[in-house]
N, C-alpha and C positions, 0 to 999 in steps of 0.2 A: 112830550119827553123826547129828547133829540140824543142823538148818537154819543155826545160829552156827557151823560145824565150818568151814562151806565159803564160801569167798572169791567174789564175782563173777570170773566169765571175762572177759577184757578184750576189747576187739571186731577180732575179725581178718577183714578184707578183704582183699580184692584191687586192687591198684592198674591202672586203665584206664589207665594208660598205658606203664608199666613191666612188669606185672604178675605184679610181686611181692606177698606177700599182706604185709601192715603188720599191725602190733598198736596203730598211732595213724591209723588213716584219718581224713581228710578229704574234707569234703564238697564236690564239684567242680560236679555240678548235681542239680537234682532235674526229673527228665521227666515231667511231666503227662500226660496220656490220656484220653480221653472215655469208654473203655470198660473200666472196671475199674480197678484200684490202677494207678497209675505208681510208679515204681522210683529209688532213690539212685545215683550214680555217686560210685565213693570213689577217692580218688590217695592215696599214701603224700606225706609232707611234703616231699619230695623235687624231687616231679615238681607237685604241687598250686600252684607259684609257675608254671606253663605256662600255666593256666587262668584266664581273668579271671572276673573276676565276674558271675555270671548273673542278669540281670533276674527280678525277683518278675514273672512272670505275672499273676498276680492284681492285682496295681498295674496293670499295662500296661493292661489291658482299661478298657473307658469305664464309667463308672456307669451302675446298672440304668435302664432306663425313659430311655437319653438315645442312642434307635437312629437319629436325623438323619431322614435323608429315607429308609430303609431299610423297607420295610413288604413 
């Protein structure tokens, strides 16, 4: 059986909110951490219209080198 034989697995999550596992998750947010990988939160297409849309973190934050009066 060679590597052409075999089909990708489609991606099965669990949905936070329903939690049902979906074979189409969607991506609801992604949680940042200072310490170590942070983690995806997936909703089934279902319940993913509950959840508004989460700011990029990394836009939010101020440009390097512009810390105000913070020393």
């Amino acid at each position: 059986m060679g590597t052409r034989d075999k089909r990708p697995r489609p991606p099965v999550r669990m949905c936070v909110r329903c939690e049902a596992t979906t074979e189409t998750p969607v991506v609801v947010a992604a949680v940042h951490q200072n310490s170590g990988s942070g983690f995806v939160v997936y909703a089934c297409r279902a319940c993913a219209a509950h959840y508004p849309p989460q700011p990029d973190v990394l836009t939010a934050l101020r440009p390097s080198g512009d810390a105000g009066d913070e020393r």
